[in-house]
N, CA, C and O atoms as a DFTB+ gen file, in Angstrom:
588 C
 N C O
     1  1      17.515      21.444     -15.244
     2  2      16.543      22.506     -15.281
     3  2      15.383      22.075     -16.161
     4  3      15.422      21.659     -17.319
     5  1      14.384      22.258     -15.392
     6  2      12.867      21.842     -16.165
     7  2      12.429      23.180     -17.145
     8  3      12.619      24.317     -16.713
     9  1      11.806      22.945     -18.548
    10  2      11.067      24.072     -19.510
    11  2       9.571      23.827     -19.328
    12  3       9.029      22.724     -19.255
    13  1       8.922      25.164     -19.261
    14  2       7.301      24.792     -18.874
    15  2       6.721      25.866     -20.457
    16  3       6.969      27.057     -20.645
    17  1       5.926      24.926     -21.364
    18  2       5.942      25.595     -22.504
    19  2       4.852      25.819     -22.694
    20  3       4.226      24.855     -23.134
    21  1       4.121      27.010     -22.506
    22  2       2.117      26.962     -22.453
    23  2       1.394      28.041     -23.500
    24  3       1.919      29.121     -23.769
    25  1       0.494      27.732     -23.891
    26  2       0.050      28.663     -25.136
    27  2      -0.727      29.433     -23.897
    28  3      -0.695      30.630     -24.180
    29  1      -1.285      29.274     -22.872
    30  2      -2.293      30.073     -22.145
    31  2      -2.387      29.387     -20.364
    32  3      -2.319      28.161     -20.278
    33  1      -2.500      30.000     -19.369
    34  2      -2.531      29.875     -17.785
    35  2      -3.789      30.689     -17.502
    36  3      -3.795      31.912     -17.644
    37  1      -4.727      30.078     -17.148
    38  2      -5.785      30.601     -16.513
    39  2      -6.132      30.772     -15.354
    40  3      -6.442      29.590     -15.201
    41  1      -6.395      31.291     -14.221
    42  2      -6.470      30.921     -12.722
    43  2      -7.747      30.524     -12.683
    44  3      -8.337      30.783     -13.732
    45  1      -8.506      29.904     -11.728
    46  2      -9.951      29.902     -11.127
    47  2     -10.078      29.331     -10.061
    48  3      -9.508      28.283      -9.757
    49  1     -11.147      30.210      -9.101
    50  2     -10.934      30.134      -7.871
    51  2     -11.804      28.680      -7.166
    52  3     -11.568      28.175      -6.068
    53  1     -12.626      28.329      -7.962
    54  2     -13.251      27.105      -7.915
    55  2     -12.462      25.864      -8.894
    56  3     -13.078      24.801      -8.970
    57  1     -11.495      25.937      -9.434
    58  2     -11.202      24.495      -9.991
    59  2     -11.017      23.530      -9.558
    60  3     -10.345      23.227      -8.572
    61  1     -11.714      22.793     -10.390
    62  2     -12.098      21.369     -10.318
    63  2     -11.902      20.403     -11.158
    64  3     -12.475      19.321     -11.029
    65  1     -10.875      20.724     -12.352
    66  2     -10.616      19.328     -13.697
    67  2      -9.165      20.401     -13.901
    68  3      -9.146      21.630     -13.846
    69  1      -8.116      19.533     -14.126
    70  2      -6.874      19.743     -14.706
    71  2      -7.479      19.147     -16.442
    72  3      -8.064      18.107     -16.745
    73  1      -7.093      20.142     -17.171
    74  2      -7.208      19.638     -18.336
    75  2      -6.342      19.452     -19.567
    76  3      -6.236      20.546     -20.119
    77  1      -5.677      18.500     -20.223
    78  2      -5.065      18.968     -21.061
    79  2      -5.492      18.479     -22.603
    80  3      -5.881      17.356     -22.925
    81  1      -5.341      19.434     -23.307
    82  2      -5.689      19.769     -24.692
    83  2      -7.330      19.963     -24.579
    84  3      -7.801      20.947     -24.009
    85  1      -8.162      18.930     -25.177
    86  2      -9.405      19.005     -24.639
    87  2     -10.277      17.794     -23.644
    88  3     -11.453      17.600     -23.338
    89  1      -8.853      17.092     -23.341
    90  2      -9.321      16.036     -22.208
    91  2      -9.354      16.771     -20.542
    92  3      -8.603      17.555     -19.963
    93  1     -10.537      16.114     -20.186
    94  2     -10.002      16.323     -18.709
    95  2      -9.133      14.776     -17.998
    96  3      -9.353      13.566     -18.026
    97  1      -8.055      15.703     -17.385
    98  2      -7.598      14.453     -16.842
    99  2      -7.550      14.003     -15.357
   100  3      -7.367      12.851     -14.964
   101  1      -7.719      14.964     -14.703
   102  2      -8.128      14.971     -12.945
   103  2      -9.207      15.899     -12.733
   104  3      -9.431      17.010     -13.214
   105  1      -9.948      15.040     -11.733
   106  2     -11.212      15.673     -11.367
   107  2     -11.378      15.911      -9.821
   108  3     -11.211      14.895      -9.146
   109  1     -11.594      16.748      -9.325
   110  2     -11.785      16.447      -7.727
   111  2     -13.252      17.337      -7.459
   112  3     -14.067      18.005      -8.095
   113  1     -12.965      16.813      -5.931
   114  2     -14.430      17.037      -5.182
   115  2     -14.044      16.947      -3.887
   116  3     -12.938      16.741      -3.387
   117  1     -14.887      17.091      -3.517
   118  2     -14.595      17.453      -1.744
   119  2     -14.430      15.924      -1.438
   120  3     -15.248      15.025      -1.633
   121  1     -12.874      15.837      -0.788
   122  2     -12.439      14.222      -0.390
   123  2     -11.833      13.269      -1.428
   124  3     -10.998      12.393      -1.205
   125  1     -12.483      13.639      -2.777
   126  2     -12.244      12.399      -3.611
   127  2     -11.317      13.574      -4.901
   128  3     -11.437      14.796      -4.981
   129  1     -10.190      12.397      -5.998
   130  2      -9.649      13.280      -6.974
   131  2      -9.681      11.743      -7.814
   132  3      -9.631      10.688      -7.183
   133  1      -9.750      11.779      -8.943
   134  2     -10.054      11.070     -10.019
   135  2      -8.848      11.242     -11.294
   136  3      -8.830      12.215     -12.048
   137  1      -8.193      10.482     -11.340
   138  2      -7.710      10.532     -12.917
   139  2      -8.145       9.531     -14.020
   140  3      -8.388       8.326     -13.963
   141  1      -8.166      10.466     -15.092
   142  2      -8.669       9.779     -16.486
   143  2      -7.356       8.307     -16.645
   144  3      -6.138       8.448     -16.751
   145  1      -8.169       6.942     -16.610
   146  2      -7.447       5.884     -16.540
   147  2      -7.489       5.462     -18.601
   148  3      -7.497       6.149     -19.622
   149  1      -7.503       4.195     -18.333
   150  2      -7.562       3.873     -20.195
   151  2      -8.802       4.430     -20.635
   152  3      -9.770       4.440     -19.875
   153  1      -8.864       4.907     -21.822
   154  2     -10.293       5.321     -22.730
   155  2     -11.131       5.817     -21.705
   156  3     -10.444       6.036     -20.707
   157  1     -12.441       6.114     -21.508
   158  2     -13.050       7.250     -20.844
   159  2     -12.578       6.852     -19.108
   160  3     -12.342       7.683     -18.230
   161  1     -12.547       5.666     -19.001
   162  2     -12.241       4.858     -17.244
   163  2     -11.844       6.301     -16.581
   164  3     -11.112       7.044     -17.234
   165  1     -12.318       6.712     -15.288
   166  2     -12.187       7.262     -14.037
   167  2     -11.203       5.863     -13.259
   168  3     -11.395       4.670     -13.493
   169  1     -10.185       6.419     -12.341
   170  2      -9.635       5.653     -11.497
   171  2      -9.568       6.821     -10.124
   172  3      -9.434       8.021     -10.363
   173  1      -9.662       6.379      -8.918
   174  2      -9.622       7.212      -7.616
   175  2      -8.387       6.974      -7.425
   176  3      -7.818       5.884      -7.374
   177  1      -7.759       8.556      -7.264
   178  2      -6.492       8.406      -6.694
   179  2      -6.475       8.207      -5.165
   180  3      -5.348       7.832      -4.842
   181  1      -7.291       8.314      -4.104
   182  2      -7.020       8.020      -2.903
   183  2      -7.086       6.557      -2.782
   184  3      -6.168       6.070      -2.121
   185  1      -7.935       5.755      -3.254
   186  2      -8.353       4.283      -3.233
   187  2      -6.780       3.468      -4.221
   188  3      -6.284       2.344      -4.146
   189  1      -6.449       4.616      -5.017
   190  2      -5.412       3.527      -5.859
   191  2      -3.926       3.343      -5.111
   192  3      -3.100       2.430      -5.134
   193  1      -3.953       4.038      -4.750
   194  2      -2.786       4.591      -2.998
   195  2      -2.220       3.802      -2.587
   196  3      -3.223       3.266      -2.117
   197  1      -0.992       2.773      -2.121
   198  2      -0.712       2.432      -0.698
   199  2      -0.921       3.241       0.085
   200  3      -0.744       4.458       0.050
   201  1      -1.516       2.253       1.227
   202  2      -1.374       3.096       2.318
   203  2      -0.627       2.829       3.852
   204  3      -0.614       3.354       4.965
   205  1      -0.071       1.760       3.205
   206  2       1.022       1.474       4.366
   207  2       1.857       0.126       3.681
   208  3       1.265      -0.786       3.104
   209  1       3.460       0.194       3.876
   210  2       4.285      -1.132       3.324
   211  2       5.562      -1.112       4.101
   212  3       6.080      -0.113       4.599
   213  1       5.917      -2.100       4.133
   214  2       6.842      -2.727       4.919
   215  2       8.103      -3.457       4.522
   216  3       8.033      -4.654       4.243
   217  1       9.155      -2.864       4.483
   218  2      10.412      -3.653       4.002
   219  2      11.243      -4.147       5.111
   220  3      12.193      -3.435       5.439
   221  1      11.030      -5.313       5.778
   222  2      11.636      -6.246       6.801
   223  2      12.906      -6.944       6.620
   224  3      13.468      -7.369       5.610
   225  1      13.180      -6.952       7.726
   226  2      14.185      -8.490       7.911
   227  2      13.809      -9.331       9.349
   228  3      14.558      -9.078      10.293
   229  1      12.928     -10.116       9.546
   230  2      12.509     -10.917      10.705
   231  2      13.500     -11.932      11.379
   232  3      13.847     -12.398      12.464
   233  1      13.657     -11.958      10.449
   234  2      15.691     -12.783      11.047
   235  2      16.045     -12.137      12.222
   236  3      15.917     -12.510      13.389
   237  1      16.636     -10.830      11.626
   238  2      17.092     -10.016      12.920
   239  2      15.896      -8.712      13.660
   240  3      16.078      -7.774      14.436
   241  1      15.178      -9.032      13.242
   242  2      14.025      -8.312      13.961
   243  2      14.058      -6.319      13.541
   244  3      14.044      -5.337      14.284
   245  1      14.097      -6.438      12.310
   246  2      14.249      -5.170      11.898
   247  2      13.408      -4.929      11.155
   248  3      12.838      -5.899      10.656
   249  1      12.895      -3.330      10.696
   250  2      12.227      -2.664       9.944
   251  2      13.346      -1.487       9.100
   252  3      13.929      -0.499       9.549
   253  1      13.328      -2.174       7.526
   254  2      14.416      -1.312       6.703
   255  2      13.640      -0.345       6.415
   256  3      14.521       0.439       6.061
   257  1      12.948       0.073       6.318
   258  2      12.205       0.784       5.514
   259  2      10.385       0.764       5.594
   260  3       9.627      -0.205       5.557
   261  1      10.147       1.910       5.689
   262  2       8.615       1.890       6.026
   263  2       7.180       2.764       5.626
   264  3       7.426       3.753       6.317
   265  1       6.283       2.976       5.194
   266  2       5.471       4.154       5.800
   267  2       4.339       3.555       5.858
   268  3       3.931       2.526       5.318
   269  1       3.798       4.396       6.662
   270  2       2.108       4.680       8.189
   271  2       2.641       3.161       8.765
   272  3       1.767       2.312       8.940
   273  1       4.049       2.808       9.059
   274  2       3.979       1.412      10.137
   275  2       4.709       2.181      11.545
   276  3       5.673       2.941      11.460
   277  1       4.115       1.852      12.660
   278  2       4.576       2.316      13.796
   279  2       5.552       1.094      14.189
   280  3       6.532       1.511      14.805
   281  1       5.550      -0.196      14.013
   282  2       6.207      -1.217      14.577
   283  2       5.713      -2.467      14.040
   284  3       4.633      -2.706      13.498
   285  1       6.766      -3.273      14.306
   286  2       6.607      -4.648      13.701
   287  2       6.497      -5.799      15.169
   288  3       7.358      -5.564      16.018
   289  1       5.696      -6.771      15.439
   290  2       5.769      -7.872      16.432
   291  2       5.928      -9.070      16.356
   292  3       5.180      -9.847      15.762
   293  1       6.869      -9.329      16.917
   294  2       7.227     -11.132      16.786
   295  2       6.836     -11.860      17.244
   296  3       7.275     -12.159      18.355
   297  1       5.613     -12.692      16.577
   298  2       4.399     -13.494      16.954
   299  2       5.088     -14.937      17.468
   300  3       4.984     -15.565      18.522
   301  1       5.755     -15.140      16.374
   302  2       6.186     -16.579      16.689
   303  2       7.226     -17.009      15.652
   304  3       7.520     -16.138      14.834
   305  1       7.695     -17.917      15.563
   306  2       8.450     -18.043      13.903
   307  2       7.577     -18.212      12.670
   308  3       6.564     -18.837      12.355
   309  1       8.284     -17.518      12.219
   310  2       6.801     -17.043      10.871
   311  2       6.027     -16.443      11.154
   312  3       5.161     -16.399      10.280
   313  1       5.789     -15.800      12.107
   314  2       4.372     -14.993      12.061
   315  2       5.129     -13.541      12.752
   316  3       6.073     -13.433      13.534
   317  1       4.473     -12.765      12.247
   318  2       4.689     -11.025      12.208
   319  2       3.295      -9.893      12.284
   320  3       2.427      -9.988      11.415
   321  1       3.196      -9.009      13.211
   322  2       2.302      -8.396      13.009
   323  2       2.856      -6.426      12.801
   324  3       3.541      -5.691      13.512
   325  1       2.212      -6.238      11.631
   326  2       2.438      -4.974      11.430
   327  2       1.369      -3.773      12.173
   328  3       0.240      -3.410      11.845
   329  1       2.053      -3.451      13.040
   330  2       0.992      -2.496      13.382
   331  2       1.098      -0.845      12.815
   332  3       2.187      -0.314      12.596
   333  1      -0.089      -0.217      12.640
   334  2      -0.017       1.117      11.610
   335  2      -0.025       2.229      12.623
   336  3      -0.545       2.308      13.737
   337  1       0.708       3.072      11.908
   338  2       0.319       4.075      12.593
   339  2      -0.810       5.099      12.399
   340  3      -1.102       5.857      13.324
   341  1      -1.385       5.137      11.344
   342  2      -2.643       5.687      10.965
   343  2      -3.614       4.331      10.763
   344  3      -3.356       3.476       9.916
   345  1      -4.551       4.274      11.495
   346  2      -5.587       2.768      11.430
   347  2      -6.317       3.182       9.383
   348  3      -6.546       4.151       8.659
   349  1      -6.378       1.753       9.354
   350  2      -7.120       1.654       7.598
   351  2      -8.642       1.984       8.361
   352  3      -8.913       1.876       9.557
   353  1      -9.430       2.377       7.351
   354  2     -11.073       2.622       7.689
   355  2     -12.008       1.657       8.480
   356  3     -12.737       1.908       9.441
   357  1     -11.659      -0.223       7.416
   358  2     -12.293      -0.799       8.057
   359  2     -11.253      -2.082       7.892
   360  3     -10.114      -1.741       7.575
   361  1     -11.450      -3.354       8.041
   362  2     -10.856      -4.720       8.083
   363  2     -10.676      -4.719       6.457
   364  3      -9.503      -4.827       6.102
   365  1     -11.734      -4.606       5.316
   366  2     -11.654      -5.065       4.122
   367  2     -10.935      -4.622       3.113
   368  3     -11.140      -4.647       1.899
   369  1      -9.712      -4.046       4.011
   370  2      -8.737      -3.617       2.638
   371  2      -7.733      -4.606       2.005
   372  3      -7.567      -5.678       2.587
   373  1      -6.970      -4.322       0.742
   374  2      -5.871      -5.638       0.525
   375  2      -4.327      -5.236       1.270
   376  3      -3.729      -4.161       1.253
   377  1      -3.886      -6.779       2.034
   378  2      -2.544      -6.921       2.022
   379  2      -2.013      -7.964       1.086
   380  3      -2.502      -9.038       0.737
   381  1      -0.980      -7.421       0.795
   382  2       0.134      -8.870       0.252
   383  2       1.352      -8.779       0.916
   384  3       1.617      -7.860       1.691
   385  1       2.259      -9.882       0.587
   386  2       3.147     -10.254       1.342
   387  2       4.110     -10.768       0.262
   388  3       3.651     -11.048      -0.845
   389  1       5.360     -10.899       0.508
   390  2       6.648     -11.967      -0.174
   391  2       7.633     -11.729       0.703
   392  3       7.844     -10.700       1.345
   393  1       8.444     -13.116       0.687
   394  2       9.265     -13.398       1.356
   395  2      10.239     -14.059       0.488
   396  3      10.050     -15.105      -0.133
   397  1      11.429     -13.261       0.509
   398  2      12.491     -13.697      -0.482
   399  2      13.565     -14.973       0.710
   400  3      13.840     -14.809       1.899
   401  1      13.857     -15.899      -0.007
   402  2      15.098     -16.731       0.731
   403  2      15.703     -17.671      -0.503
   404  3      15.038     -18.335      -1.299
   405  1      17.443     -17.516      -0.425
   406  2      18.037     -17.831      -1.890
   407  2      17.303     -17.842      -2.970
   408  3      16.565     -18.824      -2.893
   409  1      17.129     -17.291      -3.891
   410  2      16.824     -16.456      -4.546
   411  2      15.544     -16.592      -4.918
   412  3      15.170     -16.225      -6.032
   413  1      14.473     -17.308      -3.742
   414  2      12.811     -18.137      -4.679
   415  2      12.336     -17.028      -3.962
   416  3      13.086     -16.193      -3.457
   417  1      10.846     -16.991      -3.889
   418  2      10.206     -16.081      -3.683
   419  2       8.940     -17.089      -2.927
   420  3       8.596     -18.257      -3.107
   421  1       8.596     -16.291      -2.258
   422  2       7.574     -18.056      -1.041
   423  2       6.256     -15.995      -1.080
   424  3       6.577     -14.916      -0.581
   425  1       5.329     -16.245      -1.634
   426  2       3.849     -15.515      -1.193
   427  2       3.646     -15.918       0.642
   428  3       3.606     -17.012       1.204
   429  1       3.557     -14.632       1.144
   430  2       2.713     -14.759       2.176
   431  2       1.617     -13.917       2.845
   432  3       1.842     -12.707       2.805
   433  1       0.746     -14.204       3.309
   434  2      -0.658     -13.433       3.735
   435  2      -0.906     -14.181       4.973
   436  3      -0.344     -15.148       5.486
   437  1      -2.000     -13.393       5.333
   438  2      -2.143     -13.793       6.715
   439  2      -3.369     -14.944       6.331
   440  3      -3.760     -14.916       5.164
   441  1      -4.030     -16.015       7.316
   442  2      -4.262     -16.921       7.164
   443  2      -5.381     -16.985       7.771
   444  3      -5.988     -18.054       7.716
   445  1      -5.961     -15.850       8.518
   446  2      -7.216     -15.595       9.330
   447  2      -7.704     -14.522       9.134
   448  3      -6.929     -13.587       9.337
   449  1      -8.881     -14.216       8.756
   450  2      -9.414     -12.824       8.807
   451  2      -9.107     -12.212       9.890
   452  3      -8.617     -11.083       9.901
   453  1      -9.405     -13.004      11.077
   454  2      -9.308     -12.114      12.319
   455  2      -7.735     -11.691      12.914
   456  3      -7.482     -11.340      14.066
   457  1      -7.023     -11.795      12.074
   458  2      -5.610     -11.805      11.773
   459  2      -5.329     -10.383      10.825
   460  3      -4.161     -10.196      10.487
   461  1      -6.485      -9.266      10.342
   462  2      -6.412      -8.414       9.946
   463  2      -7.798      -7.151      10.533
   464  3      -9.009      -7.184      10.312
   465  1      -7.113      -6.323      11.181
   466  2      -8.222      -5.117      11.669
   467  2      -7.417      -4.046      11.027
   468  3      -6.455      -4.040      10.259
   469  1      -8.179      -3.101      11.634
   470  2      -8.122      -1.741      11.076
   471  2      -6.674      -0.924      11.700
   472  3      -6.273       0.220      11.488
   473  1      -6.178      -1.883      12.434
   474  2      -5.022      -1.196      13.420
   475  2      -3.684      -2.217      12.510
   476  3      -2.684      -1.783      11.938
   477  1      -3.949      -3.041      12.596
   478  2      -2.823      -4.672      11.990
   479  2      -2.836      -5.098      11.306
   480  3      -3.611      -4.643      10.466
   481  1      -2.419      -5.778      11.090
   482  2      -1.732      -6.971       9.888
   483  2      -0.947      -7.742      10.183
   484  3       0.161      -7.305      10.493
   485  1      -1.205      -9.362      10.216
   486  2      -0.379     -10.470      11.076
   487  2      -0.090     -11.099       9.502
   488  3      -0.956     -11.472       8.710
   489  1       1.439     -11.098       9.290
   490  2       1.261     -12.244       7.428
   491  2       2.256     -13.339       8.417
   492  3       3.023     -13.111       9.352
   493  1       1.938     -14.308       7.890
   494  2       2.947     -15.975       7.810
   495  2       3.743     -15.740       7.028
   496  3       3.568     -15.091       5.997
   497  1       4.933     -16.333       7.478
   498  2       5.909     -17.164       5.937
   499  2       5.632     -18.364       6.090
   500  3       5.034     -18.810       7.068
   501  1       6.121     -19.149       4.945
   502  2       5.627     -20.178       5.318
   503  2       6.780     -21.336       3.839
   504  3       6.560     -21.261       2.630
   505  1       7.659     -22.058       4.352
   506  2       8.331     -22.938       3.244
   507  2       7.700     -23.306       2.059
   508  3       6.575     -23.104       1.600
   509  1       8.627     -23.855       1.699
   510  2       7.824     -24.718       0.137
   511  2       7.367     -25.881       0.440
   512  3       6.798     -26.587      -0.393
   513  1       7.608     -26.327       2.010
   514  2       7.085     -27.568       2.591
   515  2       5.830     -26.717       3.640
   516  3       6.022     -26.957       4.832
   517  1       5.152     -26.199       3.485
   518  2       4.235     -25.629       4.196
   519  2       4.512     -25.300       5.847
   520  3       3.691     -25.097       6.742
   521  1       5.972     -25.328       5.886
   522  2       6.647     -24.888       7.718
   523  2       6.146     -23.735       8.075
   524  3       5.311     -23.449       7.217
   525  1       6.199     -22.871       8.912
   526  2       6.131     -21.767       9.548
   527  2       7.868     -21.538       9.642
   528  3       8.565     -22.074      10.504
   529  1       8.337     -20.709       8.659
   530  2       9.790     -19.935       8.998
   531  2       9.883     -18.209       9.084
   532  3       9.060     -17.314       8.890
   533  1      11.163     -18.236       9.434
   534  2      11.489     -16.273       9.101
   535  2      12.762     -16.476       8.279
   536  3      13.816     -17.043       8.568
   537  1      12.228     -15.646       6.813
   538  2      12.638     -15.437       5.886
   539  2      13.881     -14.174       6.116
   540  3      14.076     -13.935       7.308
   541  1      14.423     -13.647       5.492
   542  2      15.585     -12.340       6.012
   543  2      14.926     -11.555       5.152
   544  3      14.553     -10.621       5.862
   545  1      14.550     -11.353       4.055
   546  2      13.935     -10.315       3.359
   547  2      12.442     -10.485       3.304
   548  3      12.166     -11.441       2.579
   549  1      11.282      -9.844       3.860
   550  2       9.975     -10.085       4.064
   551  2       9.765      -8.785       3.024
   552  3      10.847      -8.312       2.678
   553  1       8.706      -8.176       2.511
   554  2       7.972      -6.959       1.703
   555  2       6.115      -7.288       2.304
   556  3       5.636      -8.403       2.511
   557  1       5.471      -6.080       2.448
   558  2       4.111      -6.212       2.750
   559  2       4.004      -4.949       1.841
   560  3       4.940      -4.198       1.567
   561  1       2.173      -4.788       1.243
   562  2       1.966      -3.623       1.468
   563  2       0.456      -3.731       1.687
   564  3      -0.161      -4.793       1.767
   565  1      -0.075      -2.474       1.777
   566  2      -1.895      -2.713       2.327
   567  2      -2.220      -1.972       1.520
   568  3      -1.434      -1.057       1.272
   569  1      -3.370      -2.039       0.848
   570  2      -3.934      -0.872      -0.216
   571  2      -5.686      -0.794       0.424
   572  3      -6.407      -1.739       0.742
   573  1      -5.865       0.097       0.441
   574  2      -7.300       0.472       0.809
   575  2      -7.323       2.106       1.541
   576  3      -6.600       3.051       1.229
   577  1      -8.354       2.069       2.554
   578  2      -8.856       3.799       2.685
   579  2      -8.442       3.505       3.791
   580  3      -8.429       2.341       4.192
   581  1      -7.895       4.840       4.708
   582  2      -7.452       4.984       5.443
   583  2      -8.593       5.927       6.379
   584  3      -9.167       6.871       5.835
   585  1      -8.896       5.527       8.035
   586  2      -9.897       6.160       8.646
   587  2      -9.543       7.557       8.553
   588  3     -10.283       8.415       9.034
């Protein structure tokens, strides 16, 4: 059981800053909400977001775990394309990638711009000898704005 301990609750029908003590710490506006980051710093909570990640196994052609991914495609060995189910805004958002195999960790990203739109995301694995493989545990995620 949670205790909620308040010297005062105000309503207002326009608010716009959560405040506590005499900081404000969230700010919003039509579309956008802001929290107070280190010392005065603004950070955007929609921009700081995932907005889509991927917990794979390409081995056996599975998706453990997911959100905004509609499906995963098997390009080739080593290569995977995530397709979203809500498209990102434009091409210039970030993905990353890792691919776990006995216990190292191999980075992977995709290797072409044109290998990332607003609908996809194609990442490589890729050995410690620069091969094209499929790893059993893959992770993605995409961070940026969503159309």
């Amino acid at each position: 059981m949670s205790t909620v301990i308040l010297d005062t609750i105000t309503g207002k029908s326009t608010a716009t800053t959560i405040t506590i003590g005499s900081t404000p710490v969230v700010s919003a506006s039509a579309n956008s909400m802001t929290i107070r980051g280190e010392g005065s710093a603004q950070t955007s909570i929609q921009q700081g977001l995932c907005k889509a990640w991927i917990s794979a196994d390409p081995i056996a052609d599975n998706i453990d775990d997911s959100l905004n991914v509609a499906s995963m495609t098997d390009n080739a060995t080593g290569r995977r394309t995530i397709n979203y189910t809500n498209n990102m805004n434009s091409a210039n958002y970030v993905g990353g990638a890792l691919s776990q195999a006995m216990m190292a960790l191999y980075g992977t990203a995709t290797d072409d711009p044109s290998h990332m739109t607003t609908s996809s995301l194609q990442w490589k694995s890729t050995s410690d000898t620069s091969s094209l493989v499929d790893f059993g545990k893959t992770t993605c995620l995409m961070i940026g704005d969503l159309a």
